[in-house]
N, C-alpha and C positions, 0 to 999 in steps of 0.2 A: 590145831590153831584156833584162836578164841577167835569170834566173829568181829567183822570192822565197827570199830564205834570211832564215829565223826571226833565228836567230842576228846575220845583219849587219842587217838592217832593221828588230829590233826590242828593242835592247841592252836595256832597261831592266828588258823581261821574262823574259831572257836572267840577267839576278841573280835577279827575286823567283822564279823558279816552282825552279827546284831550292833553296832556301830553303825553301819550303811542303813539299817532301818529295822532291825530288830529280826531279822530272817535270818535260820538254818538250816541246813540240810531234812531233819525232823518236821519243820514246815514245809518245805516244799514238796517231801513225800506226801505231806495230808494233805497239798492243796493242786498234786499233778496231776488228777482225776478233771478237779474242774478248770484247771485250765485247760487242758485237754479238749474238755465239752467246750469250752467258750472257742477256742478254734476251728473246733470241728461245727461248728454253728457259725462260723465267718466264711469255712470252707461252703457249707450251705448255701448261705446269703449268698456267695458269689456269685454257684453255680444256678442258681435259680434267679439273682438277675440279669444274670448273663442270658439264658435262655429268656425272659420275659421282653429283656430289649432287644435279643436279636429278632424275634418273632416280631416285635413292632419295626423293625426296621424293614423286616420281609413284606412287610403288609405297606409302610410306607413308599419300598420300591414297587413292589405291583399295582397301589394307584396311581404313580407316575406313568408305569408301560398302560396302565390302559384308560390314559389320557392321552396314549400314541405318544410319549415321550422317549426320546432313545435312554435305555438304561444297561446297556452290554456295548461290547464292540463290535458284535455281528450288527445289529441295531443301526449301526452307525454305516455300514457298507453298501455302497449303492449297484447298482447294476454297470457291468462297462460297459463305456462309452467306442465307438466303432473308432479306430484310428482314422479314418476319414473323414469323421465329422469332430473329434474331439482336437482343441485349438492347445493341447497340452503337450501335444508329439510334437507341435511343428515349434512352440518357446523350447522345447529340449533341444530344438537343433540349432534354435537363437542363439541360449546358451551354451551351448557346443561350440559354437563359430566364437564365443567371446573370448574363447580358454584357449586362444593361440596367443605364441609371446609378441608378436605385430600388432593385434587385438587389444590386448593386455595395455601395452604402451598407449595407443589410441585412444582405449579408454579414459586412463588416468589423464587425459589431457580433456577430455569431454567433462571426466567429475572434478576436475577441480575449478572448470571455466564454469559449469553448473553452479556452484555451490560460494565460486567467488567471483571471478573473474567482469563479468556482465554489471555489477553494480559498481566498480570502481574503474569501468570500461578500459583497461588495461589493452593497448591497441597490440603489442606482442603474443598476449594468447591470444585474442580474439582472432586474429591472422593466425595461428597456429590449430587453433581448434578447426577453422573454416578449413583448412588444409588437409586433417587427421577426416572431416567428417566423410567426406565422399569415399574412404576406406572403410568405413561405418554403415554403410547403406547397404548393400548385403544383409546385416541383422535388421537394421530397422523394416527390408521390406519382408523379409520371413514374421517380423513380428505384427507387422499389421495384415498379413495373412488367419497369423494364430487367433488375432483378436477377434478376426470377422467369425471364426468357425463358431456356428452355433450355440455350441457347448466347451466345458472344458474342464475334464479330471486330469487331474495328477495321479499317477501310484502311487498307493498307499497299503504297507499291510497295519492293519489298525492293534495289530498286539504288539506293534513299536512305533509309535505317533510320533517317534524327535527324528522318524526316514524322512518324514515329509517337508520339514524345515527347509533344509538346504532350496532343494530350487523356487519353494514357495517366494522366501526372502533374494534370491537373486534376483525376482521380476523387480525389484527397486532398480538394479542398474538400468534395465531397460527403460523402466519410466524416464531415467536419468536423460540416456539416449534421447528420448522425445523433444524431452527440455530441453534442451543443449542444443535439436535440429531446428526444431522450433525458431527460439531465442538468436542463433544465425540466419534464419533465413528473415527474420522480421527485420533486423537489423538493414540487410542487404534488397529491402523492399520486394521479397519476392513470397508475399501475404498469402497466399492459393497454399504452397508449401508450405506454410508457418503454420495454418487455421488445421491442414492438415496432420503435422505431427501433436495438436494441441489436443486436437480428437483421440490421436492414436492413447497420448497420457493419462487419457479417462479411461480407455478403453483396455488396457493395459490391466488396471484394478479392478475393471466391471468385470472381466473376463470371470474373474473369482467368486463371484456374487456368487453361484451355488455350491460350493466348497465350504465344508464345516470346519470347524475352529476356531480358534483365539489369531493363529498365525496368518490362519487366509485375510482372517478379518483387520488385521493389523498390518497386512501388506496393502490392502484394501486401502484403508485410511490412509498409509503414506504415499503411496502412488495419487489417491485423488488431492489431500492437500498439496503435493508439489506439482500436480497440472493446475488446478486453479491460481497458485501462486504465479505459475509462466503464462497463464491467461492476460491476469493484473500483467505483467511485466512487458508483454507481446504489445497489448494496448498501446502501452506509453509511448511507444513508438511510430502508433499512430497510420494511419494509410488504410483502417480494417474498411472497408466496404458494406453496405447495411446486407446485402448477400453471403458474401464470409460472414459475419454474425449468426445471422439468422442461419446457416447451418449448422452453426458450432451450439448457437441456444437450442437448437432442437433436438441436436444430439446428447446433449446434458440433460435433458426434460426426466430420462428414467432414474438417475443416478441415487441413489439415496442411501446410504451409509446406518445411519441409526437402525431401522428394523436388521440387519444383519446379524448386530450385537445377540439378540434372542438366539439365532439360531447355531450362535457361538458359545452361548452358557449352556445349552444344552448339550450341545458335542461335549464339553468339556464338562457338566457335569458327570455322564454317562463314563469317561476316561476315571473322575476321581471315584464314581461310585467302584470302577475297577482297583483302584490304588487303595481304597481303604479294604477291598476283599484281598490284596495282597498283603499287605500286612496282618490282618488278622490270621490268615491260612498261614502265614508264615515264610508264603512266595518269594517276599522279599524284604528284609529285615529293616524297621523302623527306621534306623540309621542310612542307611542308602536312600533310602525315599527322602530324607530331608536333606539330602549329601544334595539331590537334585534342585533343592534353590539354595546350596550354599552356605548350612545350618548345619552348627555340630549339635548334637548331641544333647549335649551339657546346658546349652543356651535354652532347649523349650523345658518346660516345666511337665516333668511326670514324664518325660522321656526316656528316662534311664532303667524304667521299671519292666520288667520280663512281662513278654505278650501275652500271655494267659492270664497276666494281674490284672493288663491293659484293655483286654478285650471286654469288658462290660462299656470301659472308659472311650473306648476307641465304638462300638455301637452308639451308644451313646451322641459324642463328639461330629459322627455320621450322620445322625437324627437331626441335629443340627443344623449343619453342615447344609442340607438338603430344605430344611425350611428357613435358613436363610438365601440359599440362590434360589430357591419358589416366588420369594419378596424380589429379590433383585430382579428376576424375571418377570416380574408384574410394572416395576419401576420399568423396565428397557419398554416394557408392552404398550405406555400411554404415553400419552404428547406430553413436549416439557412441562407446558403452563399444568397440566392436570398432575404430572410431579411434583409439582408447589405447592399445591391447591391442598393435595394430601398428605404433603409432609412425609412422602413416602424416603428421601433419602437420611431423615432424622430418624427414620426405624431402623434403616439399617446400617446404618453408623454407631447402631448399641458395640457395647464390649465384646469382645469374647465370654461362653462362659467359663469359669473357674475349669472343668474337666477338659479345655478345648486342648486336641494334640496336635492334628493335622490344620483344622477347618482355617486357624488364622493363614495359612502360608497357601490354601486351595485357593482363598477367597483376597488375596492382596491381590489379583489382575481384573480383578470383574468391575472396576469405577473405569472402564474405556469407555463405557458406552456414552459416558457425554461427548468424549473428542467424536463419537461418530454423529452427533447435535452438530459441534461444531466444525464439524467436515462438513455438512450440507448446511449448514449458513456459509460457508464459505463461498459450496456449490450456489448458493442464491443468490450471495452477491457477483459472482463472475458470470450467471446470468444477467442480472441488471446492468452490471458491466457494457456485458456485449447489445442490449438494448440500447441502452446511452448510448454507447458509439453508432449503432445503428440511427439513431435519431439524428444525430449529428451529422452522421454522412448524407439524410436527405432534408435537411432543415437549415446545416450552417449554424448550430450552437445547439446546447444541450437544454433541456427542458426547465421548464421554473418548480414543474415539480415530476414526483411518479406517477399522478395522475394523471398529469398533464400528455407524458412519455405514452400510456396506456391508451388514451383517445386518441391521440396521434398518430402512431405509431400502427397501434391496432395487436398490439402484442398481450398475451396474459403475461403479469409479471410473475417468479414466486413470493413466496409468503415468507417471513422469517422463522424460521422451524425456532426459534427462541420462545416467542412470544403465539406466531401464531397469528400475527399480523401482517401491515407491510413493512419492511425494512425502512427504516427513515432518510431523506432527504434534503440536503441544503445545498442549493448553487454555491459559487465559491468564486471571487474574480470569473473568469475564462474555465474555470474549472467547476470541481462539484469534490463535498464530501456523502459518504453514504457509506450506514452504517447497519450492522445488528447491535440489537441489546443487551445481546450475550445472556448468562446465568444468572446473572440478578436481575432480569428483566425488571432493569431501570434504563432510562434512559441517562448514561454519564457526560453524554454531548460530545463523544467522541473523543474521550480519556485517554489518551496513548498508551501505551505499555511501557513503564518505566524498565531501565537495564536491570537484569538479575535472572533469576529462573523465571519458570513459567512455562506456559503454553506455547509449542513455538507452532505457531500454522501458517506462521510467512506476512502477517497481518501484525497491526497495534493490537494485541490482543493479552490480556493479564490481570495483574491483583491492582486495583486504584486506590490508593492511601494504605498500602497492605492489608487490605481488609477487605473489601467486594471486586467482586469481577468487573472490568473495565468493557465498551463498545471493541466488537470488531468492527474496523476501520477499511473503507478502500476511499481513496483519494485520488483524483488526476487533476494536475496545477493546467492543462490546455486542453 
């Protein structure tokens, strides 16, 4: 048998293939040598900056650990706390008593008078609620039990961080509960019990202050805006005693929300530094990790490509990843006004870059840390709050100004965590307005929040001409 020649034995391809660009079979023979070497020299490149950027990645996470930054999830595990002293056994058996179907019922009548019923004073549920609550009291006094206990961990095993959601996010109901005891007893003029479940609603969220996370820190925030919202609301109904004040102002004194954020990027960094060694190892394949916020596939760019192609890209994307939450943890680190001063949230509002796989979907929850600013302005204002009122209950009207309230009174006011000043002041008829500056530390004179999205902290708080942030707003018309 004669030997194959391209040429006689396969005429057809003989016309198309120099057509397509002048290539034959005869060519590709004398040029599979170097193409050959041009892949095996890709293969190279790969391998060698693969290892070049893991090793900086290695060296960028051990100058995080020995800056005492958690970077594992042993790192992340604290010592346990004795069931005696930890206030986390006794909310398990809060929320235990909540999970009966009597409870259940009860409840739903507590959150929907919470959440509606009080502002269009609906005399049906209010008489309904007031009737469900003394079935209610059982949880409420286990939960101000749990709040007083020293300390308070949850279990946690930290090589599955979504165990610990569930009960974290149930301490909202309870907050609820507070509201709702609250808001009926101020109604029915019996203030001593009102000032008391207004405490337990701070207390409720402080309990969490030493608990890492995004989640604690997020229950945190919602539990202290809707206590200070039922502060404002308690108020207006007037009767508080400059005594009930001044305990409720003193017991608010430690509360502060903003420095928490820090100790939330870092739990959560030290999680993603684990989430990007699973993917690279292969622990857990690319697709599932982005299944977890809801992303196919298809949608990120360079996602489709097999993990060893990945893995320079995915170190890399890490490097990143890791010097931009270093910036944002510098930003949570200084006071607002010195956030402005440095332009520090225009650095990190740069793009993505081109290689990024994971880092845009780690870093879409890390801009909380203003609502935890705007949590403790809130906190500042439902202390000056409860000053005003306190003035008024030994003077017979409210002050010409916050200075004024200050020598009077004899009380330190706070500061507005905006600005960094005092929070502003204007009488009003029988009343008063009094505001923070909010993010643009501008004064807008008390700009309302027009209807649509936004900020919801219970306040006028929002976009003014859709374009800058509006004053937080507290108003009382007597």
């Amino acid at each position: 048998m004669s030997p194959f020649n391209a040429d006689q034995h396969l005429p057809t391809f003989k016309r198309i293939i120099p057509a397509a660009g002048g290539w034959s079979l005869r060519a590709i023979r004398k040029t599979y040598k170097y193409t050959l070497g041009f892949l095996l020299l890709l293969v190279l490149a790969h391998i060698i900056t693969t290892a070049i950027l893991g090793q900086m990645l290695k060296e960028d996470i051990a100058a995080l650990k020995a800056k005492g930054a958690p970077t594992t999830m042993a790192d992340l595990a604290r010592p346990k706390i004795p069931d005696s002293e930890n206030g986390a056994v006794l909310y398990a058996e809060a929320l235990e008593m909540m999970s009966t179907s009597q409870a259940q019922k009860d409840i739903a009548v507590a959150r929907e008078f919470s959440y509606r019923s009080h502002k269009g004073c609906d005399p049906a549920l209010w008489n309904k609620t007031a009737a469900v609550l003394p079935r209610l009291q059982g949880i409420l006094q286990l939960t101000e039990q749990a709040s007083s206990r020293p300390k308070c961990q949850f279990p946690v095993e930290w090589t599955d961080y979504l165990s610990r959601v569930r009960p974290l996010s149930e301490l909202g109901m309870l907050a609820c509960l507070a509201r709702t005891d609250a808001l009926v007893n101020a109604r029915k003029g019996r203030m001593d019990a009102a000032v008391k479940s207004l405490a337990l609603g701070f207390k409720i969220g402080d309990s969490l202050k030493d608990e890492s996370g995004l989640v604690a820190y997020d229950v945190r925030i919602s539990g202290a805006r809707t206590a200070a919202r039922t502060v404002e609301d308690v108020l207006k109904y007037g009767g508080m005693s400059e005594s009930q004040a001044k305990r409720l102002f003193d017991g608010l004194a430690d509360i502060q929300l903003a420095p928490g954020w820090v100790n939330a990027l870092r739990t959560r960094r030290a999680m993603d530094i684990r989430s990007y060694d699973w993917v690279c190892k292969g622990q857990i394949p690319l697709s599932h990790m982005l299944a977890l916020w809801g992303i196919r596939g298809e949608e990120m760019p360079l996602g489709r490509l097999p993990r060893v192609v990945l893995r320079p890209l995915l170190y890399a994307d890490e490097r990143d990843y890791l010097k931009r939450t270093e910036e944002t943890i510098r930003y949570a680190s200084t006071s607002f006004p010195e956030r402005k001063r440095l332009r520090l949230l225009e650095r990190l509002d740069r793009e993505f870059s081109p290689y990024a796989i994971l880092s845009p979907w780690l870093c879409g929850d890390q801009w909380v840390g203003n609502d935890g600013v705007r949590v403790d302005a809130n906190v500042a204002g439902v202390r000056t709050l409860l000053a005003l009122a306190a003035y008024k209950d030994r003077f017979g009207s409210y002050p010409a100004s916050l200075n004024a309230l200050e020598k009077r009174l004899g009380w330190n006011l706070p500061k507005d965590p905006f600005s960094g000043k005092d929070l502003l002041y204007r009488p009003k008829g029988k009343g008063f307005i009094l505001y923070s500056v909010g993010e643009n530390l501008k004064d807008d004179h008390a700009i309302p929040r027009p209807n649509g999205p936004g900020p919801q902290d219970g306040y006028y708080y929002g976009k003014a001409n859709g374009q800058v942030y509006a004053d937080i707003v507290w108003q009382m018309d007597h």
